[in-house]
C-alpha positions as CSV (number, residue, x, y, z in Angstrom):
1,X,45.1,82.8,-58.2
2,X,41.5,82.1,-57.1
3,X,39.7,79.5,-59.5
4,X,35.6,79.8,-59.3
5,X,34.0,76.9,-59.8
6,X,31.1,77.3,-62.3
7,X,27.8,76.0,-62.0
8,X,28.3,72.7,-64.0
9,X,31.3,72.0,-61.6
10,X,28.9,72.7,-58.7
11,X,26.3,70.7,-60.1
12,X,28.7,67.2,-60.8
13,X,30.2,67.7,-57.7
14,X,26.8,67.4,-55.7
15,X,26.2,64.8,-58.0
16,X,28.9,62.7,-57.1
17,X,29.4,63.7,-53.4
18,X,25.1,62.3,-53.5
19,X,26.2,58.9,-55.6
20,X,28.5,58.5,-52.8
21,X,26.2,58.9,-50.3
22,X,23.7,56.6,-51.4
23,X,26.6,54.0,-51.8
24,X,27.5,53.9,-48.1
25,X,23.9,53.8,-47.5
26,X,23.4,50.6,-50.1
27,X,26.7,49.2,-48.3
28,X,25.6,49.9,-45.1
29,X,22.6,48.3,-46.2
30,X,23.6,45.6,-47.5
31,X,25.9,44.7,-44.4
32,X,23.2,45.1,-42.1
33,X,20.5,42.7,-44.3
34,X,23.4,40.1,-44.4
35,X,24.2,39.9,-41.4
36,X,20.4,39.7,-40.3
37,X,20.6,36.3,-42.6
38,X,23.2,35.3,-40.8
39,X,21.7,35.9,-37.7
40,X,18.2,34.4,-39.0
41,X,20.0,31.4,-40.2
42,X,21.8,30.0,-37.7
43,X,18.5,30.7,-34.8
44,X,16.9,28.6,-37.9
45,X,19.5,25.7,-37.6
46,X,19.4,25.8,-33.9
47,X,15.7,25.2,-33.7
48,X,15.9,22.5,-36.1
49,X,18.6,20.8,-33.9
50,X,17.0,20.7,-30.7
51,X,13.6,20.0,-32.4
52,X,15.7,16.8,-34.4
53,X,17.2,16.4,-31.1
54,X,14.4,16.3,-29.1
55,X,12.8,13.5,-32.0
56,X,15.9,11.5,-31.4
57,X,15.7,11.3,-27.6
58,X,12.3,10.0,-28.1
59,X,12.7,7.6,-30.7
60,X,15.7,6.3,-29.1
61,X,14.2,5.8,-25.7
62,X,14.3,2.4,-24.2
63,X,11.9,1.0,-21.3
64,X,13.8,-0.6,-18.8
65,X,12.4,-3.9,-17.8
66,X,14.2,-5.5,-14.5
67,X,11.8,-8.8,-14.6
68,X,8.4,-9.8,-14.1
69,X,6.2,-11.2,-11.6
70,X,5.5,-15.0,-12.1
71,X,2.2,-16.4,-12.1
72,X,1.0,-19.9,-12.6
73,X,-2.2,-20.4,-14.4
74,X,-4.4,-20.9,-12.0
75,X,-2.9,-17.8,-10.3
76,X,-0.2,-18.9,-8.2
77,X,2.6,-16.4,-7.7
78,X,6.4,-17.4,-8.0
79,X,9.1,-14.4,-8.1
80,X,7.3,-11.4,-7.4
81,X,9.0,-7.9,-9.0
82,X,7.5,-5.6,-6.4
83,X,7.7,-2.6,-9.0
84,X,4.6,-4.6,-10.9
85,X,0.8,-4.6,-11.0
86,X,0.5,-1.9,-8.5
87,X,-1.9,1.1,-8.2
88,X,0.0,3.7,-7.2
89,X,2.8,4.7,-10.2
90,X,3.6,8.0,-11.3
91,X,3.5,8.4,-14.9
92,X,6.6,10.2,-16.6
93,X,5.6,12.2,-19.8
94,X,6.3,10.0,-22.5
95,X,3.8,7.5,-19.9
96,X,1.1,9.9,-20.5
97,X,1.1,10.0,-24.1
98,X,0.2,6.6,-24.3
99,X,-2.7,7.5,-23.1
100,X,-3.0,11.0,-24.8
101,X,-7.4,11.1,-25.1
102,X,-7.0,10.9,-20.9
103,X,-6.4,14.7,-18.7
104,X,-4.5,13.4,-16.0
105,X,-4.9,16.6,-14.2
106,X,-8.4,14.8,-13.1
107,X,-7.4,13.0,-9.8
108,X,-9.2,11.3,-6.9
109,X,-8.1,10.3,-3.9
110,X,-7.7,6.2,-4.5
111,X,-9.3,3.9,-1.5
112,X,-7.5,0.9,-0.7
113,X,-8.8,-2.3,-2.8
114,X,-9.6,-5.4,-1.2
115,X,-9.0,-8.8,-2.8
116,X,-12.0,-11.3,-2.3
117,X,-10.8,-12.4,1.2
118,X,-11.3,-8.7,2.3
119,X,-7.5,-8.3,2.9
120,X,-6.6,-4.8,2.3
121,X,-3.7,-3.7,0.2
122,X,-2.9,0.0,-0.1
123,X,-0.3,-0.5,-3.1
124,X,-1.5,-3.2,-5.1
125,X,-5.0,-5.3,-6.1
126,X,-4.0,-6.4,-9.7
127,X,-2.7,-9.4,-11.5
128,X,-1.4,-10.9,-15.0
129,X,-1.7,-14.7,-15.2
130,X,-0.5,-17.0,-16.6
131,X,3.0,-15.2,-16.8
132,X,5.5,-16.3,-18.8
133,X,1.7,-16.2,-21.3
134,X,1.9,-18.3,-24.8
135,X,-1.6,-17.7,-26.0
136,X,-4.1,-15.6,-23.5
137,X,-3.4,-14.0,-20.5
138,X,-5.9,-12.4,-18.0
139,X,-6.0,-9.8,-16.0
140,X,-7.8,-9.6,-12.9
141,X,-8.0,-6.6,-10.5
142,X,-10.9,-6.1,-7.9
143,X,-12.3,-2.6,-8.5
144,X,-16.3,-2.2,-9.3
145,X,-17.8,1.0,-11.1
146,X,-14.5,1.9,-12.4
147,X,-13.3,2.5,-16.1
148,X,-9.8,0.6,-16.8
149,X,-7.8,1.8,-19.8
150,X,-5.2,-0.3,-20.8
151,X,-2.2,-0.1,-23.7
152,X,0.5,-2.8,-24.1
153,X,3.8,-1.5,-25.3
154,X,7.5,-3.2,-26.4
155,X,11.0,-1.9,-25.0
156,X,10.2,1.3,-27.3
157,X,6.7,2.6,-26.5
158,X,5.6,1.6,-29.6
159,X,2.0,0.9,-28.5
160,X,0.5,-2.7,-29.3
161,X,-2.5,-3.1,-28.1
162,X,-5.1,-1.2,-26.3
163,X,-8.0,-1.4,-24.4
164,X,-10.9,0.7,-22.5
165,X,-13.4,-1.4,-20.1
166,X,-16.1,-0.2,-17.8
167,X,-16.6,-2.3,-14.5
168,X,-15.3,-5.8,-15.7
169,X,-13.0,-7.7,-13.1
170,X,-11.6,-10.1,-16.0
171,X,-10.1,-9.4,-19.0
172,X,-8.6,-11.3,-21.8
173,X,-5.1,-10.5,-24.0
174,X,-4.3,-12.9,-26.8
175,X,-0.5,-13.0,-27.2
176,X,-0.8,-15.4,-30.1
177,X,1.0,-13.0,-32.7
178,X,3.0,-11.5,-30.1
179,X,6.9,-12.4,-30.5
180,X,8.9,-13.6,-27.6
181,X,10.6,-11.1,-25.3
182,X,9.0,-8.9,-22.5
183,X,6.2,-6.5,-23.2
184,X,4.8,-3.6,-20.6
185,X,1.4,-3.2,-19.4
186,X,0.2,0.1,-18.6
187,X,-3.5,0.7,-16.9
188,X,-5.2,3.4,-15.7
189,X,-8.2,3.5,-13.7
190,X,-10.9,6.2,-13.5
191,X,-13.9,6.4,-11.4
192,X,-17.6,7.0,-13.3
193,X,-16.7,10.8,-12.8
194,X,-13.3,10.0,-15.3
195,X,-10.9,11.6,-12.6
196,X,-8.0,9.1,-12.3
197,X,-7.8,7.6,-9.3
198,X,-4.9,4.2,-10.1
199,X,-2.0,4.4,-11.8
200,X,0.0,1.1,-12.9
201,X,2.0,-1.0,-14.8
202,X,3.2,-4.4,-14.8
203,X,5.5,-6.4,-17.1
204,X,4.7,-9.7,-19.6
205,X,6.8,-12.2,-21.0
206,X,5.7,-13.9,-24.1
207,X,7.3,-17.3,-24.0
């Protein structure tokens, strides 16, 4: 026996068979938008970790200080740390942001300084004295028509004290407030163009 389905029966049918339809498609749907959340999430965390990351490497970054180079007052050296009070450093990064209103990508070539007694040194013109310092400390370095920027840090770059001089041969640091331990000195020096021409450092311990 043959049954006919009526119109109604038709009707429901398409009905249904169209509800199901459009419940795979909400399922699918649904899937796909959760796992897009998922995938959105976790490229989420892993940007915050690297960028917390990347804040922890910084913050936890230590200078490391070997020694300094001794100088009586009066100028005198005793141990000499051959790392200090030169011109010619190369500045990491984290170097650079200490000096972050500066475009290093302005160099000139550097000449070699001469010290008052016309001997030439290709490496190094510049000193810290007295050093161990209690209260003021000078530097002296022998370089005319030049602009010296200068920023004291601790053993964490937290910056101290900084400076910006145009053609002076002396300057003076009061380490009065300072506590004791071993600070860093970093300088650089640009010509009345502002392209950089020295690059330096040298290290200070408050007694």
């Amino acid at each position: 026996m043959v049954k006919y389905v009526g119109t109604d029966s038709l009707k429901l049918l398409k009905d249904n068979w169209f509800i199901f339809l459009s419940g795979t498609h909400i399922k699918l749907a649904l899937i796909y938008t959760l796992q897009s959340m998922k995938i959105t999430y976790a490229l989420t965390a892993l940007i915050l970790f690297f960028l917390i990351s990347c804040k922890t490497d910084e913050d936890d970054s230590t200078l490391s200080i070997k020694g300094i180079t001794y100088m009586s007052e009066s100028g005198w050296p005793g141990d000499i740390d051959s790392d200090d009070w030169r011109l010619n450093d190369e500045f990491t990064s984290r170097e650079k942001q200490l000096f972050d209103t500066l475009d290093f990508t302005k160099r000139a070539t550097a000449e070699p300084m001469t010290y008052p007694d016309n001997t030439i040194y290709s490496s190094t013109s510049t000193m810290f004295a007295p050093n161990p310092v209690s209260t003021n400390g000078y530097l002296l370095y022998y370089h005319t028509n030049h602009i010296l920027n200068i920023v004291i840090v601790d053993n964490k770059y937290h910056k101290l004290l900084s400076n910006r001089s145009y053609d002076k041969q002396q300057l003076t640091f009061n380490f009065t407030t300072f506590n004791k331990g071993i600070y860093r000195m970093y300088y650089v020096i640009q010509d009345a163009q502002y392209n950089i021409v020295y690059l330096g450092h040298g290290d200070i311990e408050k007694e």
